[in-house]
ZAMARGU-4260 file (C-alpha; in steps of 0.2 Angstrom, whole numbers, plus 5000, padded with zeros to 4 digits):
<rodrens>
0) 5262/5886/4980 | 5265/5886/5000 | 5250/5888/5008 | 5251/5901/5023 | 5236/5904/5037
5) 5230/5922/5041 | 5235/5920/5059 | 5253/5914/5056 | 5255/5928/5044 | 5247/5942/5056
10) 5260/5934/5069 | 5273/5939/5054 | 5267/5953/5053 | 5265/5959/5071 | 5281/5949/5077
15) 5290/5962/5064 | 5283/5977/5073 | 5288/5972/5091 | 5306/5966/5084 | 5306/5984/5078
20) 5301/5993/5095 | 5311/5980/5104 | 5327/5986/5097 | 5326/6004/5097 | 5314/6007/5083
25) 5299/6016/5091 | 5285/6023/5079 | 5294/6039/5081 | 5311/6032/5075 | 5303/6023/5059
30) 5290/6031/5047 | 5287/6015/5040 | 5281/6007/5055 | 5271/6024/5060 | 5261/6023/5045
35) 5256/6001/5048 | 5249/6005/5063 | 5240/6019/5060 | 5234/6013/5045 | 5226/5999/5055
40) 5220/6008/5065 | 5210/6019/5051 | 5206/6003/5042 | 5196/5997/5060 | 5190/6013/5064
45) 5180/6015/5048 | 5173/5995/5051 | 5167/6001/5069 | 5160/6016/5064 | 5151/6009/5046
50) 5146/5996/5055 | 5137/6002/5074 | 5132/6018/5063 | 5127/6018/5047 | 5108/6022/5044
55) 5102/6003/5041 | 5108/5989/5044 | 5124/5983/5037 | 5131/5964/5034 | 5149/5964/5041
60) 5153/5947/5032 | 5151/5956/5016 | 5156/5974/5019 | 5174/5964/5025 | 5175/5954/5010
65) 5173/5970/5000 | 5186/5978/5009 | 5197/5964/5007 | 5191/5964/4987 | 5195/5982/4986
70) 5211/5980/4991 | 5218/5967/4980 | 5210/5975/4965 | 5223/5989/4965 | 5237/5978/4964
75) 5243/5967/4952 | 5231/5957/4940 | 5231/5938/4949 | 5230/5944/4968 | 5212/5936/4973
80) 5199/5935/4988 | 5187/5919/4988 | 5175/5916/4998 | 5173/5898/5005 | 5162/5890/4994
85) 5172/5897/4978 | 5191/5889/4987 | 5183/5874/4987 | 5181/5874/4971 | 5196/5883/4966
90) 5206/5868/4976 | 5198/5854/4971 | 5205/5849/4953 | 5223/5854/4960 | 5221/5842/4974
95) 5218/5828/4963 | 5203/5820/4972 | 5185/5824/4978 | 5171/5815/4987 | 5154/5808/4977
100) 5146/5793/4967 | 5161/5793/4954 | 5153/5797/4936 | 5155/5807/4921 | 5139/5814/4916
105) 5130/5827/4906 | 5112/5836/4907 | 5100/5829/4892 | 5083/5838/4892 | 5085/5844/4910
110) 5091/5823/4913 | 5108/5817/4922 | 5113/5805/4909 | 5130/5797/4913 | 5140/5796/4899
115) 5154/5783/4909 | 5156/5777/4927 | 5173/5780/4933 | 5182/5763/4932 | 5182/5754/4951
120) 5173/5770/4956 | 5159/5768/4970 | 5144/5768/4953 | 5152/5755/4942 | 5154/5743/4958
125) 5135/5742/4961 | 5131/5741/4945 | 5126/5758/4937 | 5128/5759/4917 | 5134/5772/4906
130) 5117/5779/4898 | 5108/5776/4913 | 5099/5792/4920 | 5099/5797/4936 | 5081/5802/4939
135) 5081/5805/4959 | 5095/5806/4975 | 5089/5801/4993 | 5069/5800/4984 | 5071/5817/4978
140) 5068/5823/4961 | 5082/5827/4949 | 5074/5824/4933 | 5062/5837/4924 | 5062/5848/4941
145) 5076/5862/4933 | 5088/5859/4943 | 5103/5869/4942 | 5118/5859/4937 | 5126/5865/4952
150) 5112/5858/4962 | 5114/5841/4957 | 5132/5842/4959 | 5130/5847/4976 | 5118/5833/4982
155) 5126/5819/4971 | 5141/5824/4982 | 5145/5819/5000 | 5157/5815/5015 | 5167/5798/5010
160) 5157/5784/5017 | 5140/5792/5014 | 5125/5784/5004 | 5116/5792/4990 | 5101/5782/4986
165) 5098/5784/4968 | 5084/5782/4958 | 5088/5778/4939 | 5081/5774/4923 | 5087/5762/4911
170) 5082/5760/4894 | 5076/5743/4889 | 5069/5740/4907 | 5051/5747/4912 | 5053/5750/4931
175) 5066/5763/4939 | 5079/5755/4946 | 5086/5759/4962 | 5105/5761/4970 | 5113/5763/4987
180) 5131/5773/4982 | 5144/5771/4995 | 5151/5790/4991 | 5171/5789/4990 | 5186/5797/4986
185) 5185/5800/4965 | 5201/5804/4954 | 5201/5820/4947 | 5214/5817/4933 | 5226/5832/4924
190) 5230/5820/4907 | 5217/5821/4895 | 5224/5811/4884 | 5241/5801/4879 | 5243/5791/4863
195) 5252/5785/4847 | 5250/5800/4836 | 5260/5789/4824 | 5270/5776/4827 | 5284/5783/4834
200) 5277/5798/4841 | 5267/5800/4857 | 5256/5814/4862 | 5250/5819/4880 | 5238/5832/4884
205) 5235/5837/4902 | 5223/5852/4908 | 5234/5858/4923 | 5248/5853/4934 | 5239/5848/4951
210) 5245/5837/4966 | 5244/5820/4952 | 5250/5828/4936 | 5267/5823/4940 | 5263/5803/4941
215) 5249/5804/4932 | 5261/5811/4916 | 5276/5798/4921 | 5263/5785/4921 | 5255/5789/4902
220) 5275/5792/4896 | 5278/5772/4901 | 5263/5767/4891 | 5269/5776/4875 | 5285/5769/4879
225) 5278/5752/4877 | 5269/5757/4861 | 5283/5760/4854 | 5285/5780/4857 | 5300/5787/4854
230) 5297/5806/4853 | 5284/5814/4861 | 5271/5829/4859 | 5268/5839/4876 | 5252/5847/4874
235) 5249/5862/4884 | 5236/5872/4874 | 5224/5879/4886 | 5233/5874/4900 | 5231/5887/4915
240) 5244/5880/4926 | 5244/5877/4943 | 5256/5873/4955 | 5274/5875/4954 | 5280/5860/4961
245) 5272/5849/4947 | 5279/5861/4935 | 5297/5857/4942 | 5292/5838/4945 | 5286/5834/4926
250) 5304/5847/4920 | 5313/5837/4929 | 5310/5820/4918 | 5315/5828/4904 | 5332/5839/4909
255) 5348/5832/4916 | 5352/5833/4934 | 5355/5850/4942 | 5349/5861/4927 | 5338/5875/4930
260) 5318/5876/4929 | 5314/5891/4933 | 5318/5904/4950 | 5306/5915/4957 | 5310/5936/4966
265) 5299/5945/4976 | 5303/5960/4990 | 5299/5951/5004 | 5301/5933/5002 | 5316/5924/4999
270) 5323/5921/4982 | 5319/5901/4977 | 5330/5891/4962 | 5321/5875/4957 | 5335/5864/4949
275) 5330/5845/4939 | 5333/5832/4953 | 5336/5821/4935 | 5323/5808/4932 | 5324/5795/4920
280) 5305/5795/4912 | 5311/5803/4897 | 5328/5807/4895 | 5333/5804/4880 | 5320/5806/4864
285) 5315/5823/4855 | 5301/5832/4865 | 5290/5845/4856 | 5278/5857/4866 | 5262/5864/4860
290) 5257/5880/4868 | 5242/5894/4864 | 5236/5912/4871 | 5230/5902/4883 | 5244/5894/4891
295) 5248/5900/4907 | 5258/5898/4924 | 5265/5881/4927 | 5261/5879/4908 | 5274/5892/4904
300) 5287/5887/4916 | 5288/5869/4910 | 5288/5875/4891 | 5299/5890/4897 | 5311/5877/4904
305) 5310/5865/4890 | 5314/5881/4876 | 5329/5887/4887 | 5337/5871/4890 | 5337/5867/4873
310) 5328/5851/4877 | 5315/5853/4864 | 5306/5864/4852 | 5291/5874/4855 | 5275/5875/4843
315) 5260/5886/4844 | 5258/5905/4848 | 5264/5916/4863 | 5258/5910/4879 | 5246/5920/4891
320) 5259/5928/4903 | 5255/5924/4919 | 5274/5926/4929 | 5266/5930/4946 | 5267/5919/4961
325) 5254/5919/4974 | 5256/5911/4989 | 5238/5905/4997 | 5234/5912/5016 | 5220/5903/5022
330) 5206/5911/5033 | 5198/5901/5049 | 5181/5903/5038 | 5186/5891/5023 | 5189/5908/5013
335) 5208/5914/5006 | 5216/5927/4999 | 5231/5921/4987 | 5242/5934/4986 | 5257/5940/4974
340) 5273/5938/4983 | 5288/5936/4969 | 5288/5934/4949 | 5294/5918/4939 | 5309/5921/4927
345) 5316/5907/4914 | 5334/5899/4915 | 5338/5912/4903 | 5332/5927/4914 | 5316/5931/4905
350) 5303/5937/4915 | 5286/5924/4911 | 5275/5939/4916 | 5268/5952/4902 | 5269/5970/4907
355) 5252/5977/4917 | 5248/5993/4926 | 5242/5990/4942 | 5221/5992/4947 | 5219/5992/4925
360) 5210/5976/4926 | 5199/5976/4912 | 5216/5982/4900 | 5223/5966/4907 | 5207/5953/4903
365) 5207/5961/4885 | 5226/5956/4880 | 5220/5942/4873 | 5207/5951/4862 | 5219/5966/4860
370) 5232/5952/4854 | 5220/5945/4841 | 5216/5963/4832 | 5233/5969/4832 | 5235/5951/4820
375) 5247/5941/4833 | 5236/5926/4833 | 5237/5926/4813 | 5253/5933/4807 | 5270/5933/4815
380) 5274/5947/4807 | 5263/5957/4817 | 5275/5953/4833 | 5289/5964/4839 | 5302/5963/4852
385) 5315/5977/4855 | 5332/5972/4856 | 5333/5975/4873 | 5322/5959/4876 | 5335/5947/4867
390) 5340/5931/4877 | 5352/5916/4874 | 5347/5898/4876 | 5357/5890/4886 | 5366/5876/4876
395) 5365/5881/4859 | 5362/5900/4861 | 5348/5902/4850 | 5338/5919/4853 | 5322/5920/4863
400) 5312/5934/4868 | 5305/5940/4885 | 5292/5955/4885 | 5279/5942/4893 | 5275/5925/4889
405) 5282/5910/4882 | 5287/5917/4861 | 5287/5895/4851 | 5299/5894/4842 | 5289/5889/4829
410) 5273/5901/4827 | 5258/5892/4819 | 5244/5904/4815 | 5226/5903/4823 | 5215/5894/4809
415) 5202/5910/4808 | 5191/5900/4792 | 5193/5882/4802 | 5174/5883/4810 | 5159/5890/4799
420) 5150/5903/4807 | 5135/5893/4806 | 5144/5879/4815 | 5147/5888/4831 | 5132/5894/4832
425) 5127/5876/4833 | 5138/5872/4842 | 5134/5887/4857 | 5118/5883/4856 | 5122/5865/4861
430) 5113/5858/4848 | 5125/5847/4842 | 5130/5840/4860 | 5111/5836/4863 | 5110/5827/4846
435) 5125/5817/4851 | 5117/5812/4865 | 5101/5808/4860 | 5111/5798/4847 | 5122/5789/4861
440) 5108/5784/4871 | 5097/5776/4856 | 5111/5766/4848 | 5125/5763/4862 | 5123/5744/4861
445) 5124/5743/4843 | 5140/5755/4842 | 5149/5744/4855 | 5145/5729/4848 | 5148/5736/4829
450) 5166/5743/4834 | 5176/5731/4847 | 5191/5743/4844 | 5197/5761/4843 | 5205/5757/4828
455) 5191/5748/4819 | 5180/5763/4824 | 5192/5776/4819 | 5196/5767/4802 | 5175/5764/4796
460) 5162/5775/4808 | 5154/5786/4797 | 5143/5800/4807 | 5125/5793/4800 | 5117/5807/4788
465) 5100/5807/4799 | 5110/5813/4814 | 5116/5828/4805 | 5099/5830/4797 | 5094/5830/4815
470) 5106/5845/4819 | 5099/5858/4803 | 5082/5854/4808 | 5085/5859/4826 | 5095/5873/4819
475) 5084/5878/4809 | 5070/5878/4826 | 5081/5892/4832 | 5084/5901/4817 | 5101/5896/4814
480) 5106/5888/4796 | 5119/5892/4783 | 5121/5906/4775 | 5126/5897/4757 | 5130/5882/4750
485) 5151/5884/4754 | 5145/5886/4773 | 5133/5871/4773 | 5147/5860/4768 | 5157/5866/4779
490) 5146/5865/4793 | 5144/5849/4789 | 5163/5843/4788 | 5164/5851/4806 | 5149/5841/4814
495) 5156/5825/4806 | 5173/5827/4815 | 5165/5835/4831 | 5153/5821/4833 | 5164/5805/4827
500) 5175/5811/4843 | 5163/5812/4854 | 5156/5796/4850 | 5172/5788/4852 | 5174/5797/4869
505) 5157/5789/4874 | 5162/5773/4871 | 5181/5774/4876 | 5189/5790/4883 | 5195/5808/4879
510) 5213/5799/4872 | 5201/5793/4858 | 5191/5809/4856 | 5207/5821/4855 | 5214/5805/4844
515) 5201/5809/4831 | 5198/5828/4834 | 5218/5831/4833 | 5220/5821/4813 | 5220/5840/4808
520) 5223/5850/4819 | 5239/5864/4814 | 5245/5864/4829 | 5249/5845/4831 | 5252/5842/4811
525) 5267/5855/4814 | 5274/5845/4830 | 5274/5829/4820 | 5282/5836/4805 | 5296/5846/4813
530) 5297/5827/4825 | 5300/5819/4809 | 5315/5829/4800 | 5332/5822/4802
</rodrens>
């Protein structure tokens, strides 16, 4: 995504009308000029006189900002406003990086319990513990005060270089401790995961394509390479994308030099090409690439690419759709407006982007929903493409389909029966998260010191039968229990798998929890397999 100011696109814009009126093009001679600037004029007019007039008083800030809103929402579906506060956050997983203590943590009884300190971050260098809890910042209360998560966030956060004095309690030792944080720049990382799903097969799962996915994905690819990977899972279920860049950057270690990606047209931009520059990260084994409803953007350009190339098969369920670009303009108040400028389209000329009509936002939020009654997420028989939406891959001219989204080429089915009901209830109620915790911070020592590896971990833990007593009890506290004795099992399978990943997550990192949550998951068990035939 290029990122463009307001000012240098009003100049755009206003440089346009004087080139017009500069060569003969007066108002008079050209409608279309006519109607821009008297349409400004209106659009200000109505501002001066709302805002000098109206019988109370009004709050310009917001009445713009509405304006602004009110115009994007009767074009296309991904055409946005954000205020300041919300680009910030919007930006800052994509830029890779932001500024604070450095530690992953998660709310225990209106508690900041860190679950890990980010290794060689500014926490773990003086000293601070996973299952300590962060109890005060700069001798203000953190702890039993309910704080919004957001709150804490926003204080435990700072200008690189800053100090956070923090106050923190640490089991075993009767006086709270205390820390001076030097706040820095912390990692914010794309792969969630990369390991040996057997042991010629790799898998790496990444949440986005940001300013670091590219090296980030390279990086975990030579790891696997040394564990003796030969083929490789791409996991990009849930993936919403990001920035195109990355997209072409990470394609382009997989396809041959000069082959296309993807190319973008709009009205008024140029058209782009984005061609593999050829590098050498993974050349040469089988690639297969996981996608879901909920793969979108960069997500479907790089599986997109991948399908049509014939470089590798593609496993899951249609992608989202998202075939819009948007080109961020920045506003001198922090706030942007990222607007649509051109669509995305495959090497084989299918457009990534599923049909909308136009101010019909609500129709658009419910394909998904709309998707899952008409039986796509569950039968591929319940999917249809007119001929006239045919395509050829490019090497071996195998047929894929456009109409929106990336079509797999092998469609696995959404496991309705996989969770029992009274499992996700559980699990919404975040009881069982809780439980783990609790667990986590009781018996950290004698876990770490019971399981030296992953493997030794992954091969004997057992999830104890009083932690999942723990769980119906509180279930129970909030009315929630199973219906039978067939959906009490299965609750119980559920928590077992749940919880033995995320206590290997607490003690290690998310490679180990997907490593664990992934043993049967369809998804990942179809990759493999179809990774395996001759």
């Amino acid at each position: 995504m290029k990122r463009l100011s307001l000012a240098v696109a009003a100049l755009f814009v206003g440089m346009s009308l004087s080139a017009q009126l500069r060569f003969g093009n007066t108002p008079e001679s050209n409608p279309a000029v006519n109607d821009l600037i008297n349409n400004f004029k209106k659009l200000q007019n109505a501002f001066q006189i709302i805002n000098f007039l109206y019988v109370d008083s009004v709050d310009s800030k917001k009445l713009t900002e509405d304006a602004i809103n009110g115009m994007l929402s009767k074009l296309d579906p991904h055409s946005a406003y954000t205020n300041a506060s919300d680009t910030k956050k919007f930006t800052e997983p994509l830029e890779g990086s932001f500024e604070g203590i450095g530690v992953q943590f998660n709310m225990l009884e209106d508690t900041l319990l860190v679950i890990q300190p980010v290794p060689k971050g500014p926490s773990e260098r003086v000293g601070i513990l996973a299952g300590d809890r962060i109890v005060s910042v700069q001798d203000t209360a953190i702890a039993g005060v309910k704080m919004s998560r957001e709150e804490i966030m926003h204080r435990l956060r700072g200008k690189k270089g800053t100090i956070a004095h923090l106050g923190i309690v640490r089991r075993g030792i009767k006086d709270t401790l205390y820390f001076d944080v030097k706040r820095d720049k912390i990692p914010v990382n794309s792969v969630d995961a990369a390991y040996m799903v057997t042991p010629n097969i790799g898998l790496i799962r990444f949440n986005n394509f940001a300013q670091t996915t590219h090296d980030e994905v390279v990086a975990a690819i030579k790891k696997l390479k040394e564990q003796g990977m030969k083929d490789l899972i791409i996991d990009l279920q849930q993936n919403s994308g990001g920035f195109l860049q990355a997209a072409a950057d990470i394609a382009s270690e997989f396809l041959p030099k000069g082959d296309m990606i993807v190319y973008t047209k709009g009205r008024a931009v140029p058209n782009q090409e984005f061609r593999s520059s050829g590098g050498n990260a993974f050349q040469e084994g089988r690639v297969a690439v996981l996608i879901d409803e909920y793969s979108a953007s960069a997500a479907e350009i790089l599986s997109g690419a991948i399908q049509d190339q014939d470089r590798g098969i593609v496993v899951g369920r249609r992608s989202f759709g998202k075939g819009l670009v948007q080109r961020p303009f920045d506003m001198p108040d922090g706030s942007m407006i990222r607007l649509t400028t051109a669509r995305y389209y495959t090497p084989s000329g299918r457009s990534i982007q599923k049909p909308y009509e136009k101010g019909k936002m609500l129709d658009y939020a419910r394909d998904v929903i709309n998707r899952y009654n008409k039986g796509e997420l569950t039968n591929a028989d319940s999917i249809h493409f007119p001929d006239s939406l045919r395509y050829q891959t490019l090497r071996k001219g195998r047929t894929v389909y456009g109409g929106g989204g990336i079509m797999p080429d092998c469609f696995v089915p959404l496991d309705t029966t996989r969770y029992a009901k009274c499992y996700r209830e559980l699990s919404a109620k975040s009881i069982i998260i809780n439980a783990n915790l609790r667990h986590m911070d009781k018996h950290r020592k004698k876990l770490t010191k019971a399981y030296p590896s992953f493997e030794k971990f992954k091969a004997e833990y057992q999830v104890p039968q009083e932690l999942i007593d723990e769980i119906f009890a509180e279930g129970e506290k909030q009315n929630i229990r199973p219906k039978d004795d067939e959906e009490r099992q299965k609750t119980i399978e559920n928590i077992r798998l749940i919880v033995k990943g995320l206590v290997a997550r607490d003690l290690w990192d998310m490679s180990e929890y997907f490593a664990i949550i992934y043993e049967n998951d369809d998804v990942v068990k179809k990759a493999v397999e179809l990774l395996q035939k001759p």
